[in-house]
VOSEBA-481618 format. One line per 8 residues: number of its first residue (from 0); for each residue x, y, z of N, C-alpha, C. Coordinates in steps of 0.1 Angstrom, whole numbers, plus 5000, padded with zeros to 4 digits. Layout:
! residues N
NUM> X Y Z X Y Z X Y Z | ...
//
This chain:
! residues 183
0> 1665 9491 1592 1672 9502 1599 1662 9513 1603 | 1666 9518 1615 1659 9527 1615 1668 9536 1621 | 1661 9551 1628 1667 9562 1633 1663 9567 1643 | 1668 9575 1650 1670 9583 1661 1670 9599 1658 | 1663 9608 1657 1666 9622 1658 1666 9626 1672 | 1682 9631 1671 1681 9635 1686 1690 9652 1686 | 1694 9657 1699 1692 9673 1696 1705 9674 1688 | 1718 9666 1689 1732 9674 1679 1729 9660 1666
8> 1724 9652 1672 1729 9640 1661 1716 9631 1651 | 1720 9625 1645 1708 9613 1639 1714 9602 1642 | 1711 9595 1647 1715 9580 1651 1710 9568 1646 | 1713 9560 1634 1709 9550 1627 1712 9536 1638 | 1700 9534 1636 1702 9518 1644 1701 9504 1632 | 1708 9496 1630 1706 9487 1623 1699 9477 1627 | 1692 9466 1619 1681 9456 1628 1690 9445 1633 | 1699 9445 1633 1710 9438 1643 1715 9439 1651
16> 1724 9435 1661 1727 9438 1670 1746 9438 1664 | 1754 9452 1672 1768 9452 1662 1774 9453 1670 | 1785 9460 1672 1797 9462 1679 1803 9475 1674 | 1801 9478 1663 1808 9488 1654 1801 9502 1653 | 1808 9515 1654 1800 9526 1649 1803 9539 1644 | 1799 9544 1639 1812 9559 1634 1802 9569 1634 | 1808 9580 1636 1803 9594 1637 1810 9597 1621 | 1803 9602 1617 1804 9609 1606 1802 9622 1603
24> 1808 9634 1602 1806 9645 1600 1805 9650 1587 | 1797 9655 1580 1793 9659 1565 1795 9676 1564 | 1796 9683 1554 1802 9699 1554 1791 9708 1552 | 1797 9716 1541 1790 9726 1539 1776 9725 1530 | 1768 9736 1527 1759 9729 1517 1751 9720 1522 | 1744 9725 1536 1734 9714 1539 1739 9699 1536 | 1756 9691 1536 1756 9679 1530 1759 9677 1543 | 1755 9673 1554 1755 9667 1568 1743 9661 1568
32> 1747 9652 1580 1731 9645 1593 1723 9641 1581 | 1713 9644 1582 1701 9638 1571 1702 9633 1556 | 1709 9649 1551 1721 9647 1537 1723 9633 1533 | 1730 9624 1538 1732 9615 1540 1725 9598 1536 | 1715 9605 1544 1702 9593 1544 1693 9595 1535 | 1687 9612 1530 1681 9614 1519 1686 9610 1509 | 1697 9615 1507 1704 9610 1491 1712 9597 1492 | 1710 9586 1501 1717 9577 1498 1730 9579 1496
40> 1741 9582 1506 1751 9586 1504 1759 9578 1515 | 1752 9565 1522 1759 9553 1528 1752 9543 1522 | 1758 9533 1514 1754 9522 1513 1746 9515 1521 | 1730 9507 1518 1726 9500 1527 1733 9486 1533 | 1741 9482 1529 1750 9473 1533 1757 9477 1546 | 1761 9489 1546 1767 9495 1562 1755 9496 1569 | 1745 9503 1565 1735 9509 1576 1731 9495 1587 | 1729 9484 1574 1724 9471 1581 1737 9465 1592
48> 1746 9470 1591 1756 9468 1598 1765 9474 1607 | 1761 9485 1607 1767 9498 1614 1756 9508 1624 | 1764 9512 1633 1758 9520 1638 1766 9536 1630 | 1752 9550 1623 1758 9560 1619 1758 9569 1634 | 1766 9578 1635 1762 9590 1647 1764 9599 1633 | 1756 9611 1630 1758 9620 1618 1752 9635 1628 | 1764 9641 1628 1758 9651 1635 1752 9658 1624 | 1741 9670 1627 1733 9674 1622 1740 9689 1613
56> 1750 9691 1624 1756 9703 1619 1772 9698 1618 | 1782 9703 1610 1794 9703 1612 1797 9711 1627 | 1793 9721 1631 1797 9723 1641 1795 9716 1658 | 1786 9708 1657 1783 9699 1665 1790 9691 1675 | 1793 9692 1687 1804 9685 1698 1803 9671 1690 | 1817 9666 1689 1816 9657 1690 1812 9645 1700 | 1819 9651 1717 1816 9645 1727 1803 9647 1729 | 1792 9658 1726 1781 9652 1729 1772 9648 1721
64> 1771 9644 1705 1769 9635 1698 1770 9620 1705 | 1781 9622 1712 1786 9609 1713 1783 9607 1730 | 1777 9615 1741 1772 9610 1751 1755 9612 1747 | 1751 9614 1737 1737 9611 1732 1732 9599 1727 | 1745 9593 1715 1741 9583 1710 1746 9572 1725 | 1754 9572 1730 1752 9564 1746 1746 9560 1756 | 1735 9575 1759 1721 9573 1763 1710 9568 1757 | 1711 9562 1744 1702 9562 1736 1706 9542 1731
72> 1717 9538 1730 1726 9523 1724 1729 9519 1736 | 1722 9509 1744 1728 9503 1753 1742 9493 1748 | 1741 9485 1734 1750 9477 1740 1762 9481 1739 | 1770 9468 1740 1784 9474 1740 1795 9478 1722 | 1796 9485 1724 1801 9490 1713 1819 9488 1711 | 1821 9479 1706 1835 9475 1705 1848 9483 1698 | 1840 9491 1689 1851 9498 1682 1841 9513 1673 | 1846 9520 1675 1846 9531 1669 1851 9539 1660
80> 1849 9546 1644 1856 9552 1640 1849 9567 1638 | 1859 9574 1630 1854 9590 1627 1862 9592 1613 | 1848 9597 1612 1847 9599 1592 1842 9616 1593 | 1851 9623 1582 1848 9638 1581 1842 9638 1565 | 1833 9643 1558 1836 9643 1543 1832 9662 1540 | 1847 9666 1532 1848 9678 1531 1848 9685 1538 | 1841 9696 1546 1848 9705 1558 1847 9696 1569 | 1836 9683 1567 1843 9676 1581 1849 9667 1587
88> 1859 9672 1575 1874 9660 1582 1880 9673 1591 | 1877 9685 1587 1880 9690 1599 1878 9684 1616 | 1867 9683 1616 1863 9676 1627 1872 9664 1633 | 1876 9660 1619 1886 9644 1623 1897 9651 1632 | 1902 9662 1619 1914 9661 1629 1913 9673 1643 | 1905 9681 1644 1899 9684 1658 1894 9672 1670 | 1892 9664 1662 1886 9652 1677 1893 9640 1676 | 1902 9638 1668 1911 9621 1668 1918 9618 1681
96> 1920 9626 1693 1921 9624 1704 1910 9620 1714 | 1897 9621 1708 1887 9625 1721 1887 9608 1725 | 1887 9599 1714 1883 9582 1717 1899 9578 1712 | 1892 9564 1709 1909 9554 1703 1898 9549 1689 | 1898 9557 1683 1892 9554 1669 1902 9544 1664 | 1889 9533 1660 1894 9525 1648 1900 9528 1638 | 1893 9537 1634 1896 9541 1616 1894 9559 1613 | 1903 9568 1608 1900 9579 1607 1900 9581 1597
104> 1886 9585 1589 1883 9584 1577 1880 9600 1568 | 1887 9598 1559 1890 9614 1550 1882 9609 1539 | 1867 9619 1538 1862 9621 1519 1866 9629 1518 | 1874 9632 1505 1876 9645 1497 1875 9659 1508 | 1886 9653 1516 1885 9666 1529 1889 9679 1524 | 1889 9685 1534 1894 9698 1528 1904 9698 1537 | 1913 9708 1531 1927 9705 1535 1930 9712 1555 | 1935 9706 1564 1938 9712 1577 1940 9726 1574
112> 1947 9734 1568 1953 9747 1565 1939 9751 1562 | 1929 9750 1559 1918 9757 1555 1912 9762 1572 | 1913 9755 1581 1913 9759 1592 1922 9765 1602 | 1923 9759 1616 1937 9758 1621 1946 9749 1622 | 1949 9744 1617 1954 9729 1618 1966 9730 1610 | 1976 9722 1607 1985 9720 1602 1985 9708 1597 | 1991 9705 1578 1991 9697 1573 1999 9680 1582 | 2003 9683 1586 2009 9672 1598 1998 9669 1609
120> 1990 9674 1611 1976 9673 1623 1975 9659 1622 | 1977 9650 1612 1970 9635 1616 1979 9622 1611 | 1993 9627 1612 2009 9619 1609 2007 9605 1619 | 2006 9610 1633 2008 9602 1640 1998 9593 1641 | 1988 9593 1637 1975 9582 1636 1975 9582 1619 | 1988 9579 1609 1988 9573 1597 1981 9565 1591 | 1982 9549 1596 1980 9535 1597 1964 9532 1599 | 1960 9547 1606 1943 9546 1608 1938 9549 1596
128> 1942 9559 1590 1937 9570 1577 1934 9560 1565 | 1923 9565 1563 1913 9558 1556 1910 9569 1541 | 1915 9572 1534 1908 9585 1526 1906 9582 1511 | 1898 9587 1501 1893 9587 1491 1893 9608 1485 | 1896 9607 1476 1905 9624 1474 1902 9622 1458 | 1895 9638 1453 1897 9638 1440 1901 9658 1438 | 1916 9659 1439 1919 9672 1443 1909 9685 1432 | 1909 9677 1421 1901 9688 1410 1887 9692 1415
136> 1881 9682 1422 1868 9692 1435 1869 9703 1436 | 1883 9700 1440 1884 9716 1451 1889 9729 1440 | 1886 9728 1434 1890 9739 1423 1905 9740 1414 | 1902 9749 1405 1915 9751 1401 1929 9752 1399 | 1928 9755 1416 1942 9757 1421 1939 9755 1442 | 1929 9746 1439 1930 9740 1452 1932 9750 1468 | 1922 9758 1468 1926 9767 1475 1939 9775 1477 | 1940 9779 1467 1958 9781 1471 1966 9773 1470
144> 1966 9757 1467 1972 9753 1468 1977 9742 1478 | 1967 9747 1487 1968 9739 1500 1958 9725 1503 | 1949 9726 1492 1946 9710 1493 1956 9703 1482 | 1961 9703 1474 1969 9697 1464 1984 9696 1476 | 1984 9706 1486 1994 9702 1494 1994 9690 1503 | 1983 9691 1509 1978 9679 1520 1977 9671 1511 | 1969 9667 1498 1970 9653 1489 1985 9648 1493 | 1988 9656 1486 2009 9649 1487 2015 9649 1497
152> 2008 9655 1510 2012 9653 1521 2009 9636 1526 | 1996 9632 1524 1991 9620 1528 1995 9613 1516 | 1998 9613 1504 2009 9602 1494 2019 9599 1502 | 2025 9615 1506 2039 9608 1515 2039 9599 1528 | 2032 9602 1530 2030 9591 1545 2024 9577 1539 | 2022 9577 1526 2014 9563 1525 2002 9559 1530 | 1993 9570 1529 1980 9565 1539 1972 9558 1530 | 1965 9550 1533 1954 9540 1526 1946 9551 1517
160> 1947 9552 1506 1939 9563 1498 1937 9562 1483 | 1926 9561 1479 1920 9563 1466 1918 9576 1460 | 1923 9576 1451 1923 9597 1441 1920 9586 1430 | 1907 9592 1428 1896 9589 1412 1891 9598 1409 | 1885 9604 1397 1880 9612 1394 1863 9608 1400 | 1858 9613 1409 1845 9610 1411 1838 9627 1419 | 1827 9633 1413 1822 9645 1418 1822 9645 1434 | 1822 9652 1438 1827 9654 1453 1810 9648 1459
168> 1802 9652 1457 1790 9648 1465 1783 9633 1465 | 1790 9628 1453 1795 9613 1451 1805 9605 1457 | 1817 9613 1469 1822 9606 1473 1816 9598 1486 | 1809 9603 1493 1804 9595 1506 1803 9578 1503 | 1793 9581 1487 1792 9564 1489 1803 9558 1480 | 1814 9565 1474 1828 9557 1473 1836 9554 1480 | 1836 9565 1494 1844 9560 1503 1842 9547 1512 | 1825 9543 1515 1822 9532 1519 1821 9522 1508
176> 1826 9522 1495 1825 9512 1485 1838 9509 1490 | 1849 9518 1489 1863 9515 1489 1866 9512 1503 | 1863 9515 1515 1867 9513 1531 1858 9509 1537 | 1842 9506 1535 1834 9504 1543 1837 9491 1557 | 1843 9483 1547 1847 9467 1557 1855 9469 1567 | 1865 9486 1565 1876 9483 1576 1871 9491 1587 | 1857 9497 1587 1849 9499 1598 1845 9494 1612
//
Protein backbone atom coordinates (compact mmCIF):
# COMPACT_ATOMS: atom_id res chain seq x y z
CA UNK A 1 0.00 0.00 0.00
CA UNK A 2 1.00 3.03 -0.45
CA UNK A 3 -0.12 6.94 -0.38
CA UNK A 4 -0.92 10.04 -1.83
CA UNK A 5 -0.62 13.41 0.18
CA UNK A 6 -2.54 15.66 -1.58
CA UNK A 7 -3.83 19.40 -0.61
CA UNK A 8 -7.59 18.37 1.49
CA UNK A 9 -6.88 14.57 1.49
CA UNK A 10 -4.42 11.40 1.97
CA UNK A 11 -5.25 8.84 -0.53
CA UNK A 12 -4.19 5.22 0.13
CA UNK A 13 -3.66 3.14 -2.87
CA UNK A 14 -3.63 -0.54 -2.38
CA UNK A 15 -1.17 -2.85 -4.56
CA UNK A 16 -4.25 -4.09 -6.35
CA UNK A 17 -6.33 -3.01 -8.55
CA UNK A 18 -10.30 -2.53 -6.66
CA UNK A 19 -13.46 -1.15 -7.34
CA UNK A 20 -14.21 0.04 -3.86
CA UNK A 21 -13.43 3.28 -1.79
CA UNK A 22 -14.48 5.35 1.21
CA UNK A 23 -13.69 8.70 2.37
CA UNK A 24 -13.40 8.63 5.87
CA UNK A 25 -13.63 11.60 8.07
CA UNK A 26 -11.78 11.35 11.62
CA UNK A 27 -12.68 14.36 14.55
CA UNK A 28 -11.32 16.19 16.93
CA UNK A 29 -7.88 15.85 18.59
CA UNK A 30 -5.74 15.65 15.67
CA UNK A 31 -7.71 11.94 15.19
CA UNK A 32 -8.16 12.53 11.26
CA UNK A 33 -6.08 11.98 7.75
CA UNK A 34 -2.74 10.62 8.96
CA UNK A 35 -4.23 9.72 12.59
CA UNK A 36 -5.32 6.93 11.11
CA UNK A 37 -2.39 5.41 9.30
CA UNK A 38 0.01 6.31 12.23
CA UNK A 39 -1.79 4.52 14.76
CA UNK A 40 -3.06 1.82 12.81
CA UNK A 41 -6.60 2.54 13.20
CA UNK A 42 -7.60 0.62 9.65
CA UNK A 43 -6.83 -2.76 9.50
CA UNK A 44 -4.26 -3.83 6.97
CA UNK A 45 -6.58 -6.24 5.42
CA UNK A 46 -8.84 -3.10 4.14
CA UNK A 47 -5.87 -0.94 3.05
CA UNK A 48 -4.73 -4.04 0.78
CA UNK A 49 -8.19 -3.84 -0.46
CA UNK A 50 -9.59 -0.54 -0.40
CA UNK A 51 -9.10 2.60 -1.53
CA UNK A 52 -8.90 5.36 1.90
CA UNK A 53 -9.84 9.16 0.84
CA UNK A 54 -9.07 10.60 4.69
CA UNK A 55 -9.44 14.10 4.58
CA UNK A 56 -6.79 15.82 6.47
CA UNK A 57 -9.10 18.08 8.36
CA UNK A 58 -12.74 17.43 9.49
CA UNK A 59 -13.56 20.43 7.86
CA UNK A 60 -12.41 19.50 4.52
CA UNK A 61 -14.98 19.50 1.15
CA UNK A 62 -16.01 16.58 0.75
CA UNK A 63 -16.49 17.16 -3.00
CA UNK A 64 -13.05 18.18 -3.30
CA UNK A 65 -11.37 15.43 -1.53
CA UNK A 66 -13.24 13.59 -3.77
CA UNK A 67 -12.39 15.54 -7.25
CA UNK A 68 -8.64 15.11 -5.99
CA UNK A 69 -8.68 11.58 -5.27
CA UNK A 70 -10.25 11.33 -9.19
CA UNK A 71 -7.45 13.22 -10.67
CA UNK A 72 -5.21 11.16 -8.99
CA UNK A 73 -7.23 6.98 -9.48
CA UNK A 74 -7.86 6.48 -12.84
CA UNK A 75 -9.77 3.41 -12.59
CA UNK A 76 -13.07 2.86 -12.35
CA UNK A 77 -14.47 2.85 -9.05
CA UNK A 78 -17.59 0.87 -8.62
CA UNK A 79 -18.96 1.71 -5.33
CA UNK A 80 -18.26 4.12 -2.73
CA UNK A 81 -18.86 4.67 0.94
CA UNK A 82 -18.64 7.46 3.72
CA UNK A 83 -17.41 6.75 7.11
CA UNK A 84 -17.40 9.69 9.90
CA UNK A 85 -15.75 8.61 13.34
CA UNK A 86 -16.81 11.05 16.10
CA UNK A 87 -17.23 14.71 15.00
CA UNK A 88 -17.03 13.17 11.57
CA UNK A 89 -20.13 11.52 11.20
CA UNK A 90 -20.99 14.85 11.12
CA UNK A 91 -19.67 15.00 7.74
CA UNK A 92 -21.88 11.79 7.00
CA UNK A 93 -24.70 13.30 7.56
CA UNK A 94 -23.77 16.79 5.85
CA UNK A 95 -22.70 14.88 2.54
CA UNK A 96 -24.91 11.57 2.23
CA UNK A 97 -26.50 13.31 -0.67
CA UNK A 98 -23.39 14.46 -2.59
CA UNK A 99 -22.86 10.50 -4.21
CA UNK A 100 -25.07 7.18 -3.94
CA UNK A 101 -22.88 5.75 -1.15
CA UNK A 102 -22.72 2.24 -0.56
CA UNK A 103 -22.46 2.25 3.01
CA UNK A 104 -22.84 5.14 5.56
CA UNK A 105 -20.70 4.43 8.25
CA UNK A 106 -21.07 5.87 12.07
CA UNK A 107 -17.83 5.39 14.76
CA UNK A 108 -18.93 6.32 17.96
CA UNK A 109 -20.42 9.56 16.22
CA UNK A 110 -21.32 12.30 17.88
CA UNK A 111 -24.68 12.94 18.01
CA UNK A 112 -26.43 15.33 14.71
CA UNK A 113 -27.81 17.75 17.55
CA UNK A 114 -24.22 18.52 18.48
CA UNK A 115 -24.34 20.43 15.21
CA UNK A 116 -27.16 21.37 12.89
CA UNK A 117 -28.67 18.50 12.12
CA UNK A 118 -31.52 16.69 13.47
CA UNK A 119 -31.56 13.30 15.08
CA UNK A 120 -33.75 12.06 11.94
CA UNK A 121 -30.79 13.55 9.35
CA UNK A 122 -30.02 9.95 8.19
CA UNK A 123 -33.74 7.87 8.59
CA UNK A 124 -34.10 7.66 5.08
CA UNK A 125 -30.71 6.11 4.06
CA UNK A 126 -31.38 3.36 7.26
CA UNK A 127 -30.47 0.07 5.40
CA UNK A 128 -26.98 1.89 4.49
CA UNK A 129 -25.98 2.74 8.24
CA UNK A 130 -23.32 0.90 9.33
CA UNK A 131 -22.43 1.99 13.06
CA UNK A 132 -20.39 0.78 16.09
CA UNK A 133 -21.42 3.20 19.38
CA UNK A 134 -20.22 3.06 22.95
CA UNK A 135 -22.46 6.02 24.51
CA UNK A 136 -20.22 6.03 27.92
CA UNK A 137 -17.38 7.83 25.49
CA UNK A 138 -19.23 10.54 25.42
CA UNK A 139 -19.48 11.32 28.92
CA UNK A 140 -21.66 11.09 31.77
CA UNK A 141 -24.64 12.37 30.59
CA UNK A 142 -23.82 12.31 26.90
CA UNK A 143 -23.89 15.84 26.06
CA UNK A 144 -27.06 16.61 27.47
CA UNK A 145 -28.31 13.78 26.64
CA UNK A 146 -28.32 14.05 23.18
CA UNK A 147 -25.94 11.30 22.14
CA UNK A 148 -27.81 8.63 24.39
CA UNK A 149 -30.70 10.19 22.28
CA UNK A 150 -29.45 9.50 18.80
CA UNK A 151 -28.20 5.89 20.24
CA UNK A 152 -32.00 5.04 20.65
CA UNK A 153 -32.74 6.89 17.87
CA UNK A 154 -30.73 4.51 15.54
CA UNK A 155 -31.93 1.20 17.90
CA UNK A 156 -35.30 2.35 16.70
CA UNK A 157 -34.78 2.31 13.17
CA UNK A 158 -32.83 -0.95 13.46
CA UNK A 159 -29.68 0.15 11.95
CA UNK A 160 -26.83 -2.40 11.60
CA UNK A 161 -25.04 -1.46 14.96
CA UNK A 162 -22.61 -2.68 17.52
CA UNK A 163 -22.65 -0.83 21.32
CA UNK A 164 -19.57 -2.55 23.18
CA UNK A 165 -17.70 -1.19 25.68
CA UNK A 166 -14.57 -0.32 23.57
CA UNK A 167 -12.41 3.29 24.28
CA UNK A 168 -13.51 5.70 21.66
CA UNK A 169 -9.98 5.94 19.92
CA UNK A 170 -10.20 2.18 19.58
CA UNK A 171 -13.18 2.26 17.69
CA UNK A 172 -11.89 2.89 14.06
CA UNK A 173 -10.39 -0.46 13.94
CA UNK A 174 -13.66 -2.12 15.53
CA UNK A 175 -15.68 -0.64 13.23
CA UNK A 176 -13.64 -2.27 10.25
CA UNK A 177 -13.40 -5.55 12.38
CA UNK A 178 -17.27 -5.45 12.59
CA UNK A 179 -18.29 -3.80 8.87
CA UNK A 180 -15.14 -3.77 6.96
CA UNK A 181 -16.59 -6.53 4.25
CA UNK A 182 -19.76 -4.55 3.67
CA UNK A 183 -17.46 -1.89 2.16
Amino acid sequence: MKSLQLRQCIVTIPDNDVASAVVLYGGLMGWEGQWFLNHRKIPSVFLERLYFILPTHFTNSCGECLREFRSKVKHNIAQLSLCGFSRGAQEVYRNQRLEKWHILGLIDPSAPTLDIFHDDVVDKAASKIRCVYWVPNWGKHGYGGRVPRFAQHLRDLKVQMVEKSVTHADMPPFFFNQFGFDL
